[in-house]
C-alpha positions, -999 to +999 in steps of 0.1 A: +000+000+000+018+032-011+005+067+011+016+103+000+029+121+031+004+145+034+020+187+036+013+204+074-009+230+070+006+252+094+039+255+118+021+256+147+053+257+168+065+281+151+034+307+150+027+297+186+056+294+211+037+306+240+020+278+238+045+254+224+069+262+262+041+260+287+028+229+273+061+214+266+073+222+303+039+206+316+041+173+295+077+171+311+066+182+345+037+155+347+063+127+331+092+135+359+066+133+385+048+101+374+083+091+385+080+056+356+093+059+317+078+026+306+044+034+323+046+072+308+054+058+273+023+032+272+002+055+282+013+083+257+013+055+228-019+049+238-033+081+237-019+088+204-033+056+189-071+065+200-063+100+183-047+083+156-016+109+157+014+095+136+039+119+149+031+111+185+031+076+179+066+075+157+081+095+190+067+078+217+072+039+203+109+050+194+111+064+234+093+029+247+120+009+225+146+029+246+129+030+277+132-011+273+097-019+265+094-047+242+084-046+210+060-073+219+043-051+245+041-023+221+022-039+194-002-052+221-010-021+230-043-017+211-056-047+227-043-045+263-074-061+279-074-091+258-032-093+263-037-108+295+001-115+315+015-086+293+006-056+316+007-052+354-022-045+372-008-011+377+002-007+337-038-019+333-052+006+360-033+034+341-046+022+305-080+020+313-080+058+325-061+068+297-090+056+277-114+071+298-100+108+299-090+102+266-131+097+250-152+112+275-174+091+259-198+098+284-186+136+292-170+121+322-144+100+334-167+065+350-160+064+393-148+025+390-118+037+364-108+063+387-113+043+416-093+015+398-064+039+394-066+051+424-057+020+441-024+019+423-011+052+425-010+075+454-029+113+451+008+127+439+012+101+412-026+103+401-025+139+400+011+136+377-009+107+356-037+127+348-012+156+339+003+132+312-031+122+303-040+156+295-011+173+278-005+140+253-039+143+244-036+180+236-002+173+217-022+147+198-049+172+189-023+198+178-004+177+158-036+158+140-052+193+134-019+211+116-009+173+101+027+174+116+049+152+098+065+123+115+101+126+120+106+157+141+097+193+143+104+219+116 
């Protein structure tokens, strides 16, 4: 199957570096204080698949790979609840509200997901979670709405 790399339509980064810093300083802020590469990296993979972002994806399985996540584990991802013995209870606890926050499906984030996460991390460590949650998904929507090419920033 042959694909033409589609043009960005914009340098966001580029028009926008108030926002490029702040978020850039949060994503690494929420990351440091979640305190666990491998568990940051599935998450923002995961993230990035449900908003189908290519160069989120391209960047974050190249920083699992190095991290020492398995290739394996990777393509799992998709299907983590039906990769049973591949994720923690823990990796599985962050996952599912990775989902959650990520859809709003329901305009809210379900009490048993939270509650679920909540057993395996502490308030600190939910809070950073969250954090990571949040600023991948608004990297995703930048990067899907200017159609950032994958490979790095211009």
């Amino acid at each position: 199957m042959t694909t033409t790399a589609r043009s960005p339509r914009l340098d966001f980064y580029k028009l926008a570096p108030g926002v490029y810093q702040p978020l850039l300083n949060a994503h690494i802020a929420a990351k440091k204080g979640l305190g666990d590469d491998v568990l940051a990296e599935l998450v923002l993979i995961r993230a990035s698949q449900i908003n189908h972002c290519a160069f989120c994806l391209d960047m974050h399985v190249a920083d699992a790979l190095k991290a020492g996540v398995s290739a394996e584990r990777i393509h799992l991802l998709n299907a983590w609840e039906e990769a049973t013995g591949h994720y923690t209870a823990r990796e599985q606890a962050a996952l599912a509200l990775t989902e959650a926050v990520t859809v709003l499906t329901d305009g809210f984030v379900p009490d048993a997901v939270y509650e679920r996460a909540a057993a395996h991390f502490d308030e600190r460590a939910l809070a950073h979670l969250i954090a990571l949650i949040t600023t991948i998904n608004m990297w995703n929507r930048i990067n899907v709405a200017v159609r950032q090419p994958i490979g790095g920033l211009s």
